[in-house]
Phi, psi and omega in degrees: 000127180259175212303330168004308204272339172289331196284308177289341178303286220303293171302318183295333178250012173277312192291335201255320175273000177249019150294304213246342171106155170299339190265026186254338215264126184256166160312316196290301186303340179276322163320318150317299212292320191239061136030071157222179186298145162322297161308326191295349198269299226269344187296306217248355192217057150313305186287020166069220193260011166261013167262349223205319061061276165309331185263349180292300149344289175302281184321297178304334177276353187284314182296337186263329182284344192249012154299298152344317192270328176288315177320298180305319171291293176323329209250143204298329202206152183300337196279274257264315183301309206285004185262340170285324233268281177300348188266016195257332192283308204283320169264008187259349186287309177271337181301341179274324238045070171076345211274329184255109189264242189269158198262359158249332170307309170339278212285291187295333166320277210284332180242053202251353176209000181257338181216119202281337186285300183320305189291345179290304177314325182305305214276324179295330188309313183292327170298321186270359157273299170305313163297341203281293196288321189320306166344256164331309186286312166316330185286336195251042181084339171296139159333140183305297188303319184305313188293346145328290197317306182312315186291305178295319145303310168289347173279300194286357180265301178316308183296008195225310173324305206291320183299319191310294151013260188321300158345284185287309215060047190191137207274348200268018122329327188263292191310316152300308168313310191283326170316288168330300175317282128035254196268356154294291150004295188278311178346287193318314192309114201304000000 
């Protein structure tokens, strides 16, 4: 089996969990989703679907982390990247139709304490996001510690944008959030 059929497993349950969440999405549905053979979920994912979970994680923090990057590379200032940052979030938002946010929130909502590995995988994800921009912001003068705060603000305002978002069906949750965010930022900036 090549890697093709993991590789679309993977994309099939990254989308069916920030639709439908991790417990609703069963093996048939990713096997459905990404047209692949049946033996393939257990060929390419043994460790069943919390294997299979880890690597949607991983994947999803990498896309969201080289989303962080382009934004920071484009953008004039860290404040300007991060008002992209969301506004990129806002369009991958509608590009779903609503249906899809962050491609890590989903899987921690339902496992952050019910299953330690997922949740673990969650948290590191949201950290090399948060640490990333910490980064930047450090690079652009801020204090190590405010740019903790911000970097951490700015991750939690985006996840509570992107649910509202999602909610409302409509970006100007993200859009307002991201601004705030913003402007703690230039606040910040020497």
């Amino acid at each position: 089996m090549a890697s093709g059929t993991r590789d679309r497993m993977i994309a099939a349950a990254a989308r069916l969990f920030q639709r439908d969440g991790y417990a609703a999405t069963g093996w048939r549905d990713v096997v459905e989703a990404g047209g692949t053979p049946w033996g393939s979920a257990h060929h390419h994912f043994p460790g069943g679907k919390e294997q299979l979970a880890l690597e949607v994680i991983a994947l999803g923090s990498v896309h969201v982390l080289s989303t962080l990057e382009e934004c920071l590379a484009g953008a004039p200032d860290a404040a300007t990247a991060v008002e992209r940052w969301f506004t990129a979030a806002g369009r991958n938002l509608i590009a779903s139709q609503f249906e899809c946010g962050c491609p890590v929130a989903t899987v921690a909502l339902e496992t952050a304490t019910s299953a330690p590995a997922l949740g673990e995988a969650c948290a590191v994800a949201f950290r090399a996001w948060q640490d990333r921009l910490a980064e930047a912001l450090r690079d652009a003068g801020v204090a190590a510690e405010r740019s903790a705060e911000l970097s951490c603000q700015a991750v939690a305002a985006l996840e509570g944008a992107l649910l509202l978002a999602r909610c409302w069906r409509e970006v100007r949750p993200l859009e307002i959030a991201g601004t705030g965010v913003a402007d703690a930022i230039r606040a910040a900036l020497p």
